[in-house]
N, C-alpha and C positions, 0 to 999 in steps of 0.2 A: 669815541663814537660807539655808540650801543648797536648790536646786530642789526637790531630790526631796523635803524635806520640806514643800514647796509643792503637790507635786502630790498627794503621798500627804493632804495635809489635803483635797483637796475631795471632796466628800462625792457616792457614789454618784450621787443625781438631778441633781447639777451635769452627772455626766458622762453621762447617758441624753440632757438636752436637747440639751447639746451633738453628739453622734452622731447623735441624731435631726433636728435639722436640717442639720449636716453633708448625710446621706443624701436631705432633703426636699432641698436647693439643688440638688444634684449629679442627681437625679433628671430634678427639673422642668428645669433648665439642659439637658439630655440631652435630654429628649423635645422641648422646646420650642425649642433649635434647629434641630430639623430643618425648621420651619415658618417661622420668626422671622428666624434668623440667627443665629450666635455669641456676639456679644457682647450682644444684645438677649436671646436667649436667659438669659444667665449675670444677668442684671440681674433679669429675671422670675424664676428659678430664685431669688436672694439675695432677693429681698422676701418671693416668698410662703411660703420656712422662718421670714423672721423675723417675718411675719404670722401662722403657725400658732404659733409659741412665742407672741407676744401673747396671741394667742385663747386658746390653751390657761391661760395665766395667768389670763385675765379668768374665764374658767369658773370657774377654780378661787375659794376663796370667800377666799382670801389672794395677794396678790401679790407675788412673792418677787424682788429686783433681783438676786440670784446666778443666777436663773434665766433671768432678762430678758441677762443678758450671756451667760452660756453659750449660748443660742440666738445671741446675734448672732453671738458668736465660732465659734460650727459655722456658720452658711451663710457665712460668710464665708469658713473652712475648703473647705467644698462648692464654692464658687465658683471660689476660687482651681483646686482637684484638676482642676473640669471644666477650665477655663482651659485648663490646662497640658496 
């Protein structure tokens, strides 16, 4: 199976959670180094996107494990971007 057909399979709300905590890690990493420090920052930034996709899950009245990776794999994403 060729990528593209990999990527074109996942489904819209895969890719919202993923951007959105992307954007949640990259955020908090951002603001909360300037207080913290770099790397302590980037660590706080990666928990609390992948605490807010949890939450967000547990709210919801079904919990979806495509969901649960797409979050990790965005702040991990965000993480990385701040890093660099």
């Amino acid at each position: 199976m060729r990528i593209v057909d990999r990527i074109t399979g996942i489904s819209g709300d895969k890719w919202v959670h993923l951007l959105a905590c992307q954007v949640i890690a990259f955020t908090v990493a951002s603001l909360d180094s300037i207080i913290e420090g770099r790397l302590i920052g980037a660590c706080i930034g990666c928990f609390v996107a992948v605490a807010a996709g949890v939450a967000k899950e547990l709210i919801d009245d079904h919990v979806d494990k495509g969901d649960l990776i797409a979050d990790v794999i965005g702040a991990a994403m965000g993480t990385v971007y701040f890093l660099i």
